[in-house]
N, C-alpha and C positions, 0 to 999 in steps of 0.2 A: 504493500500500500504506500509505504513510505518511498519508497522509488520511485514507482509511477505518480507520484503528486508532485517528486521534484522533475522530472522529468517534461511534465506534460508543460510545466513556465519555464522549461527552457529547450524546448524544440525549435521555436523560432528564434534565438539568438547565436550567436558565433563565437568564436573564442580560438584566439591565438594565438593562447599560449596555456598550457595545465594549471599555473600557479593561477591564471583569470578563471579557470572555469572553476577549480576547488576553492575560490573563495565564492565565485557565485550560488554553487551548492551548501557551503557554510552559513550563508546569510537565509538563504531559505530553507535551511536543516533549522537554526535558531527563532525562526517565524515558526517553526510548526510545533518546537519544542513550547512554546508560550502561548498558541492557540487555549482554549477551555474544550473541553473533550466531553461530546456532547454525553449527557446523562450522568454525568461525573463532576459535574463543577468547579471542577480545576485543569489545570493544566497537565503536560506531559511532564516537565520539570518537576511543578508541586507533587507530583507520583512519584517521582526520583528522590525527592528528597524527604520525602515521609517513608516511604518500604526501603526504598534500593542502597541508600548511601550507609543507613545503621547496620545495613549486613554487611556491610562491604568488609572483608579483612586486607591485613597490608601484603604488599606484594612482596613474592619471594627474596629471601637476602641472596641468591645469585642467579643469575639470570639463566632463562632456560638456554640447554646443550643437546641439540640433537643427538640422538645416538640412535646406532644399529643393533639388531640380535641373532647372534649367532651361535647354531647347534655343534658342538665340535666334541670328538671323540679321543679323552687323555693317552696320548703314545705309553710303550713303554720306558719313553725317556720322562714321563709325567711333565711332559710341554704340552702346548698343543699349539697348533699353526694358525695362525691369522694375518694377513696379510705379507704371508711367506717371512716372516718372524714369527720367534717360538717362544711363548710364556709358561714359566714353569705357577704348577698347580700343588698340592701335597701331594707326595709320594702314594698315599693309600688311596684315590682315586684312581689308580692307573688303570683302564680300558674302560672306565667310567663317561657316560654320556653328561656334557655340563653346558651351562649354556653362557656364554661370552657377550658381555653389555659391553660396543665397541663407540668411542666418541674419539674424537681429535686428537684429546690430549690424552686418552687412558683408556685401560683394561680392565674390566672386572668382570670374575667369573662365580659365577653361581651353580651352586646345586642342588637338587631341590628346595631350591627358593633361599637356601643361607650362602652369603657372599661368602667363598674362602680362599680370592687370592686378588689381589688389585695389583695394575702394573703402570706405569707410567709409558706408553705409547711410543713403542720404536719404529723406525720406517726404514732401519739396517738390513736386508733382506739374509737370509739363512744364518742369522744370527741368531742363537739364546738371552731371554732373558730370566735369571735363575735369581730364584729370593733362597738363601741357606736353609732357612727351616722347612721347606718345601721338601727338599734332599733327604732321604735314609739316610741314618748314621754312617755309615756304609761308605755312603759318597763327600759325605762332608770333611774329612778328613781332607782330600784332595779338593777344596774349593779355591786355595789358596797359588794350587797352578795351574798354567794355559797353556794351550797347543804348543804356546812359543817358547817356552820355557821348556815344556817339554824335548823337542825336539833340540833347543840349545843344549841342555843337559845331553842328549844322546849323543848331539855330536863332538861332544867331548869324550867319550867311552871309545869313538871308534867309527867308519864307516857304514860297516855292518849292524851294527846298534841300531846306529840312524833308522839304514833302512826296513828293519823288523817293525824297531816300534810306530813307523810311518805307515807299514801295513796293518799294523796293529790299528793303528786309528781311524788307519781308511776303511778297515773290514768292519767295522761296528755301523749299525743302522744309528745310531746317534753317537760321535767322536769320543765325548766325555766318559760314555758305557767304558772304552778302550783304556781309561787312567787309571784304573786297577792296575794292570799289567804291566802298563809301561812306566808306572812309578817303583812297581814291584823290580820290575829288571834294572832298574837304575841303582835300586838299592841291593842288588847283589854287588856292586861294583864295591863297597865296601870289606866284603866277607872276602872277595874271590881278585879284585883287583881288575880294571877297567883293560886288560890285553887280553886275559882268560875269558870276560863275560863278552865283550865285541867278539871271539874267538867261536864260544858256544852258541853266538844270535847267528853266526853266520852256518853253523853245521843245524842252527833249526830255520836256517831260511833254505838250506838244501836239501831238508827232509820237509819242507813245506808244514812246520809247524809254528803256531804266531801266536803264544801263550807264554806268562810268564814260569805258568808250572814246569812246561816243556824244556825253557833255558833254563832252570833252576835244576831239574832230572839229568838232562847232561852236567851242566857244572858241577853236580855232584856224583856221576861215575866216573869224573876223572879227563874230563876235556883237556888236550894238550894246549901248551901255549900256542898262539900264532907265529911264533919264531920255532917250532918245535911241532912239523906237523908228524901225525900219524905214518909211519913206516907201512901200515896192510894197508890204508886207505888211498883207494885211486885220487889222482888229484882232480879229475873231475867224479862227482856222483849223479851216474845217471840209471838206468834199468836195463838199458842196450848194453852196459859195461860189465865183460863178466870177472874181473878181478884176475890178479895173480892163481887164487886156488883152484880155478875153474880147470886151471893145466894141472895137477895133480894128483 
């Protein structure tokens, strides 16, 4: 009703320009507000200001933030992917269905309706982002190092080091899974000495095994130094190679 009354007094006028027509609608929005309304004996305002304005409560202290919802399934890394970055959740939801309130600046993930993880919004792509008490015991230990360090650390032990524990990190469906091991083998370099453990990464990179138990099994029957190789072992190991004893 209210449209078509302003409308129909200004069909035949012009305007050329927005700010002329929205005051010309303001002045006849304010003429209709102050009419008497027939069978009411007051006005549209006097109704505003007797019902509408005492209810009125005060407006939010922050102003509204759109935001998105999305359904996302906890990995067994307890992330989960949103915009190809990964927000860790707690540990004990893992293959847990939880739902993701996604806005500009932040992450928050709910589960059956109780928020239990809030992340401040990275736009890093195939990056982590890990809150510690999220982590198993387990893992937390090793929060304290990264890929880079890791692999610094390896390449101190050796070249073969390197490239185990490089396999090591690239074979895990999420990298971090990998720091068990490859913290593990760094710290045999102590017991065993950084020529014997690069020595044993390399006799478990030619038996194709990429676990810390594996180099820790050799180093302890007896791996030769790398300056001190094996006397029966071919210097290359392959399955085509039948050895010395084959002639015997």
């Amino acid at each position: 009703m209210v449209g078509r009354w302003i409308l129909a007094r200004l069909r035949n006028r012009r305007f050329f320009s927005l700010p002329a027509l929205n005051a010309a609608i303001h002045d006849l929005l304010h003429d209709l507000n102050e009419r008497p309304l027939r069978g009411w004996g007051c006005s549209r305002r006097e109704l505003f200001e007797a019902l509408d304005r005492p209810a009125l409560l005060p407006l939010p202290a922050e102003a509204y933030e759109y935001a998105e919802w999305k359904r996302c399934r906890v990995g067994l890394d307890y992330h989960i992917e949103i915009g190809k970055h990964y927000y860790s959740v707690p540990h004990s939801l893992v293959r847990q269905e939880v739902e993701a309130r996604i806005t500009a600046t932040s992450i928050e993930v709910f589960w059956r309706g109780k928020r239990v993880a809030s992340h401040v919004r990275s736009h890093r792509p195939h990056r982590p982002t890990t809150v510690a008490e999220h982590m198993p015991s387990s893992h937390r230990r090793y929060r304290d190092w990264t890929h880079e360090r890791i692999r610094r650390e390896a390449g101190k032990v050796g070249a073969d080091a390197a490239t185990l524990i490089d396999v090591i990190l690239r074979s895990r469906p999420h990298p971090e899974q990998g720091f068990r091991s490859a913290i593990g083998i760094l710290g045999l370099v102590k017991r065993y000495g950084a020529e014997r453990v690069d020595a044993a990464c390399a006799q478990a990179l030619a038996i194709n095994t990429r676990s810390y138990t594996s180099v820790a099994a050799i180093l302890k029957s007896g791996t030769p130094k790398a300056s001190e190789p094996a006397q029966d072992a071919p210097v290359l190991v392959h399955a085509n190679i039948r050895g010395p004893g084959y002639y015997h």
